[in-house]
C-alpha positions as CSV (number, residue, x, y, z in Angstrom):
1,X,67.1,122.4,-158.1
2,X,68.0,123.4,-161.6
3,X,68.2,127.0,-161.0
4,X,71.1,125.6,-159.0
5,X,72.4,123.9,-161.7
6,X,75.5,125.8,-163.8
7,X,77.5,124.6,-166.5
8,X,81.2,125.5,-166.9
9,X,82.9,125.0,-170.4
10,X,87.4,124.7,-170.8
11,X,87.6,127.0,-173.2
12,X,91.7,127.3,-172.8
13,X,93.3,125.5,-174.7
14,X,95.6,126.0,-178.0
15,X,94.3,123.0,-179.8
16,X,98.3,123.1,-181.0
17,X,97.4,119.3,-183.5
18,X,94.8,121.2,-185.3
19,X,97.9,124.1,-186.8
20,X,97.9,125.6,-189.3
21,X,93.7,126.2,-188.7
22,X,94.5,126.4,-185.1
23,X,96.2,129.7,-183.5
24,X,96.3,131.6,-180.2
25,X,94.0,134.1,-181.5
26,X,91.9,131.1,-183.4
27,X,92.0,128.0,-181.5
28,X,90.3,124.6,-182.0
29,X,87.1,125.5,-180.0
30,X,86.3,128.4,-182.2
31,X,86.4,126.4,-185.2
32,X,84.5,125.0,-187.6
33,X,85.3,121.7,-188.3
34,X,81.7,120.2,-188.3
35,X,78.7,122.0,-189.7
36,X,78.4,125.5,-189.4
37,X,78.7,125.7,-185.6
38,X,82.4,126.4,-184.0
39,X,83.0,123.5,-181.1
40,X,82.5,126.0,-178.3
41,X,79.2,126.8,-180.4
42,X,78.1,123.3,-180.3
43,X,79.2,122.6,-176.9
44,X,76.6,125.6,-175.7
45,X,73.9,124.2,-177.7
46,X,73.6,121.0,-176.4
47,X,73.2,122.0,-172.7
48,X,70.2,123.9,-173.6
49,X,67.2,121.7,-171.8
50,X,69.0,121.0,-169.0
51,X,71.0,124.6,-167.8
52,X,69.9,127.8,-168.8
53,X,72.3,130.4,-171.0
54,X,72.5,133.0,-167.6
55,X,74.3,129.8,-166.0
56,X,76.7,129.3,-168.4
57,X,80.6,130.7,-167.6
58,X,83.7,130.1,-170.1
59,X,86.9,130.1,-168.7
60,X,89.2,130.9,-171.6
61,X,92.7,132.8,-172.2
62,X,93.1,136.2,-172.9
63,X,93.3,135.8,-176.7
64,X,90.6,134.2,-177.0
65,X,88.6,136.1,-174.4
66,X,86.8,138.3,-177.6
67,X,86.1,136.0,-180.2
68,X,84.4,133.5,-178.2
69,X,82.6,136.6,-176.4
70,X,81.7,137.4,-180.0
71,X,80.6,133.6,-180.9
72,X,78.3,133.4,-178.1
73,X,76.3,136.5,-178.0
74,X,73.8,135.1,-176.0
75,X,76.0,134.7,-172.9
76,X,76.5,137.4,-170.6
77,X,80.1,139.0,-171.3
78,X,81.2,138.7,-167.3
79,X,80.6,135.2,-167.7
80,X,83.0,134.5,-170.0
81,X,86.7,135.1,-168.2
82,X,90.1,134.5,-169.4
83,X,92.9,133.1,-167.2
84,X,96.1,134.9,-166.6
85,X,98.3,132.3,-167.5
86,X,97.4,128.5,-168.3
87,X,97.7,126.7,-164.8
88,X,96.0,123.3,-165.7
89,X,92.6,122.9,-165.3
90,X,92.8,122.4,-161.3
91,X,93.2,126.3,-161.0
92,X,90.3,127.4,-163.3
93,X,87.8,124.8,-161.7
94,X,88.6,125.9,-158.0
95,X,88.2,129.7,-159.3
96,X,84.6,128.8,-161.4
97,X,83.7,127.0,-158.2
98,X,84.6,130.2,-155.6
99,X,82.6,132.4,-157.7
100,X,79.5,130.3,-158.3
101,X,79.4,129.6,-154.0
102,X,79.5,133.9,-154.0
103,X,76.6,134.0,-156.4
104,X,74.8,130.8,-155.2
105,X,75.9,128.5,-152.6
106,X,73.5,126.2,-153.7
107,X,75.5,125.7,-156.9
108,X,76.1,122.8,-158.7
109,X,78.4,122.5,-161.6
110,X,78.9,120.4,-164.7
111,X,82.1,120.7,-166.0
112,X,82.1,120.2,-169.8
113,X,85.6,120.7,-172.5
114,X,84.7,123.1,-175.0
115,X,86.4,121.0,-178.0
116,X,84.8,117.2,-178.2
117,X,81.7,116.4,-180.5
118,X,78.7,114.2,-179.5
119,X,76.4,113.8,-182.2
120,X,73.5,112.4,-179.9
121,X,72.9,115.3,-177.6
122,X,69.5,114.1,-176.8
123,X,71.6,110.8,-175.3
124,X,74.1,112.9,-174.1
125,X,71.3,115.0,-172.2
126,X,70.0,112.2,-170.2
127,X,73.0,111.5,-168.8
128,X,73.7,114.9,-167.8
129,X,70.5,115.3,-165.8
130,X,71.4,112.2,-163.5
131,X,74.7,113.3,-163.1
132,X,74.0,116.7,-161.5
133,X,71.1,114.9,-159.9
134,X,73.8,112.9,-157.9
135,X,76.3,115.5,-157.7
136,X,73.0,117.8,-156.0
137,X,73.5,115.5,-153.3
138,X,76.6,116.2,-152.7
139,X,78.7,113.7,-154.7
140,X,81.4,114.0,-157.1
141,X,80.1,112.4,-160.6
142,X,82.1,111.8,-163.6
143,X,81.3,110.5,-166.8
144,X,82.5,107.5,-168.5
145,X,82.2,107.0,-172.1
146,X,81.8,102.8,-173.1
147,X,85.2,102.4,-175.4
148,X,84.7,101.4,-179.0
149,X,88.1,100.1,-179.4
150,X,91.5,99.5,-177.6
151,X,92.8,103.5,-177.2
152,X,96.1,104.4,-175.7
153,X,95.5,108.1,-175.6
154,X,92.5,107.8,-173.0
155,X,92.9,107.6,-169.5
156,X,90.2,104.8,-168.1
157,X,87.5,105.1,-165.0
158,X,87.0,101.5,-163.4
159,X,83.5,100.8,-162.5
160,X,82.1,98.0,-160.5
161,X,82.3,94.2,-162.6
162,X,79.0,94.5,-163.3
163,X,78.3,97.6,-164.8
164,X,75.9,98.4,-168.1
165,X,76.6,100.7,-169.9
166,X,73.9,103.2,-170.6
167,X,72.4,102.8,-166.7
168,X,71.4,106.4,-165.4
169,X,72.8,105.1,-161.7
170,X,75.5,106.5,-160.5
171,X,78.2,104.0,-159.3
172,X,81.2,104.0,-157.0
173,X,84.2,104.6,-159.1
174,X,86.7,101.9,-158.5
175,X,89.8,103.4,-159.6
176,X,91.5,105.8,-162.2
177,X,94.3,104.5,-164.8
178,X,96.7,106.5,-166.7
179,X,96.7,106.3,-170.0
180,X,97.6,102.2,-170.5
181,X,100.0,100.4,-173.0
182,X,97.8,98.6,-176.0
183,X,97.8,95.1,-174.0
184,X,96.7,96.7,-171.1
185,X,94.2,98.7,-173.2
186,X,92.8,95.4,-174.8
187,X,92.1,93.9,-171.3
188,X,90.2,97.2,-170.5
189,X,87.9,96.7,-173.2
190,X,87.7,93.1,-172.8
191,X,86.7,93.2,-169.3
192,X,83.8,95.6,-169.9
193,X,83.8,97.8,-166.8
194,X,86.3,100.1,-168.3
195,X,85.1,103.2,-169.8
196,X,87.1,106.3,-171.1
197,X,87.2,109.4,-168.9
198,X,86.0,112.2,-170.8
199,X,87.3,115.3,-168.9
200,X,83.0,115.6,-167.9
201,X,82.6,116.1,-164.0
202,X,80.0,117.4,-161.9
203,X,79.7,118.7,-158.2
204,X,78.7,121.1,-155.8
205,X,81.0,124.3,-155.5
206,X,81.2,124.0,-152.5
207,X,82.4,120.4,-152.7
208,X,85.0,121.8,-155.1
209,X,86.1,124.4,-152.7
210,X,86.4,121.7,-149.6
211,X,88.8,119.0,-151.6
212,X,90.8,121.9,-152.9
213,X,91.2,122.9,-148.9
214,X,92.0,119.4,-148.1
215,X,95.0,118.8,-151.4
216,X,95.5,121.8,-152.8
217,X,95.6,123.9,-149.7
218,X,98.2,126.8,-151.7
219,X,95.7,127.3,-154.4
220,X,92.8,127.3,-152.6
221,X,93.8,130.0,-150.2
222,X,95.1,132.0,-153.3
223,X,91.5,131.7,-154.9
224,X,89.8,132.7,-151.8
225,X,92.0,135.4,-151.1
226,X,90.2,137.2,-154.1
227,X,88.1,140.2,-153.7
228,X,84.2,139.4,-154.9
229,X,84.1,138.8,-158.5
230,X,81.8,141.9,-158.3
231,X,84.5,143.5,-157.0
232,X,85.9,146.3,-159.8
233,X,89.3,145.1,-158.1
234,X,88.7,141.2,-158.6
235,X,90.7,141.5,-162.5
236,X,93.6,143.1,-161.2
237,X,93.9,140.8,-158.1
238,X,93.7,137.6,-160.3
239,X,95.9,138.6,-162.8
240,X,98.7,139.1,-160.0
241,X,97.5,136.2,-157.8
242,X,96.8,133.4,-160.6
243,X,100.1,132.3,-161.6
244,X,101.0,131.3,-158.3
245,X,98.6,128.4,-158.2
246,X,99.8,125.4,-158.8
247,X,100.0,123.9,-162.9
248,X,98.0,120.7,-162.3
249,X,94.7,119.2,-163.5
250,X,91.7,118.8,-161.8
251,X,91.8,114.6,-162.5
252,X,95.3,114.5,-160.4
253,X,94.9,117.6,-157.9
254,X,91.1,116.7,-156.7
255,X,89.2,113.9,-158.4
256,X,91.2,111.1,-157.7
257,X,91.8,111.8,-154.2
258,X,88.6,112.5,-153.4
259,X,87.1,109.7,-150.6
260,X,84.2,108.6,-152.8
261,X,83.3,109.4,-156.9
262,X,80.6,107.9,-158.1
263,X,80.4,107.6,-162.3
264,X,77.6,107.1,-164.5
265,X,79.0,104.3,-167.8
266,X,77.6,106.6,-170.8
267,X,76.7,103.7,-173.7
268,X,77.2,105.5,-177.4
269,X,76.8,109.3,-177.3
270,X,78.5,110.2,-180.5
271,X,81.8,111.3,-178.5
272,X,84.8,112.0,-180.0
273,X,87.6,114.7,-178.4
274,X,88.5,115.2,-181.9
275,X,92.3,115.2,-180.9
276,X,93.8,115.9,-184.0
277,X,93.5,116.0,-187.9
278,X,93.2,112.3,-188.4
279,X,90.2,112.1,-186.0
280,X,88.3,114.7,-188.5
281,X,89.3,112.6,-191.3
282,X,87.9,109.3,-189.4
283,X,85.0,111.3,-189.0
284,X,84.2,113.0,-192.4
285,X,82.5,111.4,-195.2
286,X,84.7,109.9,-198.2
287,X,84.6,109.1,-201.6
288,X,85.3,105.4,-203.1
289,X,88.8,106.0,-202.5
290,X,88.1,107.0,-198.9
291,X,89.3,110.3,-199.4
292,X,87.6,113.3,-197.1
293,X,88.1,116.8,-197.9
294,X,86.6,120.5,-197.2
295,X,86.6,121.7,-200.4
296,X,87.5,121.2,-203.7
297,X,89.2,118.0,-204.1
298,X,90.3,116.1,-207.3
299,X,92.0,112.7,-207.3
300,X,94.2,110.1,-209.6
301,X,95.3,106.7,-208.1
302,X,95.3,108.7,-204.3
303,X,93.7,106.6,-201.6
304,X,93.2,107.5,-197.6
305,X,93.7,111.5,-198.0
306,X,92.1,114.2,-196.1
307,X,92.1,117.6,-197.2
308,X,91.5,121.1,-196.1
309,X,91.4,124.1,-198.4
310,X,90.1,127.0,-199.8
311,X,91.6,126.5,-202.8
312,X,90.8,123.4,-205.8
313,X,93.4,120.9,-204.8
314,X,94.7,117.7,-206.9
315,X,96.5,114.7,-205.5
316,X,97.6,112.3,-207.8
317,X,99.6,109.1,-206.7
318,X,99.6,109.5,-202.9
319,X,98.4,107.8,-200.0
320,X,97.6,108.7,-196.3
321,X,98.1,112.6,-196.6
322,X,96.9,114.9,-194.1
323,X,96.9,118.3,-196.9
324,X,95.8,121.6,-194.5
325,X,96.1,125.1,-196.2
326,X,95.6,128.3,-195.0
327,X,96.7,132.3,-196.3
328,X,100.0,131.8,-194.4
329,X,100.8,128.1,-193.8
330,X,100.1,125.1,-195.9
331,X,100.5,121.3,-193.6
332,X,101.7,118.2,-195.8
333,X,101.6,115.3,-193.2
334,X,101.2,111.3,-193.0
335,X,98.4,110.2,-191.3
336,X,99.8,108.5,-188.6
337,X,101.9,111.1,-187.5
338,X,99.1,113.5,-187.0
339,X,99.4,113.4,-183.4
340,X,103.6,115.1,-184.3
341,X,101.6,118.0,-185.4
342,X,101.7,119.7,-182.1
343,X,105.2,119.0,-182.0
344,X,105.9,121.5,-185.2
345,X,104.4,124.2,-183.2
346,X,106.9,123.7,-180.7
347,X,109.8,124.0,-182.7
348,X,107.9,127.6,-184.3
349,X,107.7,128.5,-180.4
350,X,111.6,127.5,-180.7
351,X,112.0,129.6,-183.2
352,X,110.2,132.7,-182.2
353,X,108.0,132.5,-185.5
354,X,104.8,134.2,-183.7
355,X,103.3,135.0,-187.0
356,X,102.6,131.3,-187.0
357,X,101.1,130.7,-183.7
């Protein structure tokens, strides 16, 4: 089967916490913020063992379309295809899915974000094969990741009260929660059969195609009203047709009112979804001070920093600083309002500055 077996990477995204670094034309997945691979790069890399580079497809945006074309020469061009406009992620998996059935209806996808880190991709592997091994028989799989602390900014899968993390069985999925208050978070992680959903699923296309029948039944008849993706008409047609699907995300539209999900409980993989500048400084190495930087960085009485830079930089008496320069913008933030970055970019969007986005 695993000539069936296809992977599709979100590529989409703006990455809008990671600004200044991160623009339309130069988003988070096409950068490098660990080693010398971009996070699209690395994404790509660790699949290989388990699918093949000609069953690879990146669904991206159009101004992103060429440089990630560019970063992954390896790829055929087709494969990599940019989205109209950004619908959610419920749109581009129902599209991924018509057009794998066309070229294989024995296809069965893994659907991977192009923008986390997992530093034990041999780990990360294993758990991938079972998963598609499940999802060949015609179940929907997602992967939970075992939660290292309390988080608020994860939504949880609920597995069964005696779950292990790190089994390669695939158990019935419980329930999905929201994104949970810090009490609620603590009795997650207390309870043990809680595990962080991360954005990782795998089914047949043709499973994909049926749910979004069932509950999304105005998308899915856009999608399959498409000419053949051979079709020299299939751009024009989706660039008029795509924007009328609904904006919603695959968790909401089709995973969660699916009958039955099964879910493997992933035990430590490395993962991170790197979701802003303070989770790169968590995850860099420091000095004595527990400063991180990329760069050249000097320091007097300045503890907690992180610091991005082409430039030598100098911080003397300051704590907590998130310092991020770039030709055209320079970041000064706190720490713990990293998160706020993303809400800077909306006010530029206010503002109409598109020489900053």
């Amino acid at each position: 089967m695993a000539k069936h077996q296809y992977g599709l990477i979100l590529a989409g995204g703006r990455g809008t916490r990671f600004w200044p670094h991160s623009r339309r034309r130069n988003a988070k997945q096409v950068l490098r913020l660990f080693g010398e691979q971009t996070m699209i790069q690395q994404t790509v890399e660790r699949l290989k063992g388990v699918i093949p580079p000609e069953n690879i497809w990146v669904i991206t945006n159009e101004f992103l379309k060429a440089e990630i074309r560019k970063q992954l020469p390896h790829l055929p061009k087709e494969q990599i295809i940019a989205e109209p406009s950004q619908r959610n992620t419920a749109p581009c998996v129902a599209l991924a899915a018509q057009i794998l059935a066309e070229i294989d209806p024995d296809a069965v996808m893994g659907v991977f974000p192009a923008d986390h880190l997992i530093l034990k991709a041999a780990r990360f592997r294993s758990f991938v094969k079972s998963a598609f091994r499940a999802a060949e028989r015609g179940d929907v799989v997602v992967l939970g990741i075992q939660p290292r602390w309390p988080e608020t900014g994860y939504g949880y899968i609920e597995f069964p009260k005696n779950v292990a993390a790190g089994e390669m069985d695939a158990l019935p999925v419980a329930s999905f929660r929201e994104k949970p208050d810090i009490e609620t978070a603590k009795k997650f992680v207390k309870g043990g059969n809680f595990f962080w959903n991360a954005g990782m699923f795998f089914w047949r296309a043709s499973t994909v195609l049926d749910l979004a029948r069932h509950h999304q039944p105005e998308t899915a008849t856009i999608i399959a009203g498409l000419p053949s993706f051979r079709d020299r008409a299939f751009t024009a047609k989706l660039r008029a047709a795509y924007p009328l699907c609904e904006d919603i995300s695959v968790d909401y539209a089709l995973l969660e009112k699916a009958e039955r999900i099964l879910g493997i409980a992933v035990d430590d993989i490395g993962w991170n979804d790197v979701g802003s500048w303070e989770a790169v400084y968590e995850l860099a190495a420091k000095d004595g001070d527990r400063n991180a930087s990329r760069g050249d960085l000097f320091t007097k009485d300045s503890h907690g920093n992180y610091v991005d830079a082409e430039k030598a930089v100098a911080l003397v008496g300051v704590e907590n600083l998130i310092v991020v320069d770039t030709p055209d913008a320079l970041l000064i933030a706190n720490r713990k309002n990293a998160q706020d970055v993303s809400k800077l970019v909306k006010t530029l969007e206010a503002q109409r500055r598109d020489e900053l986005l």
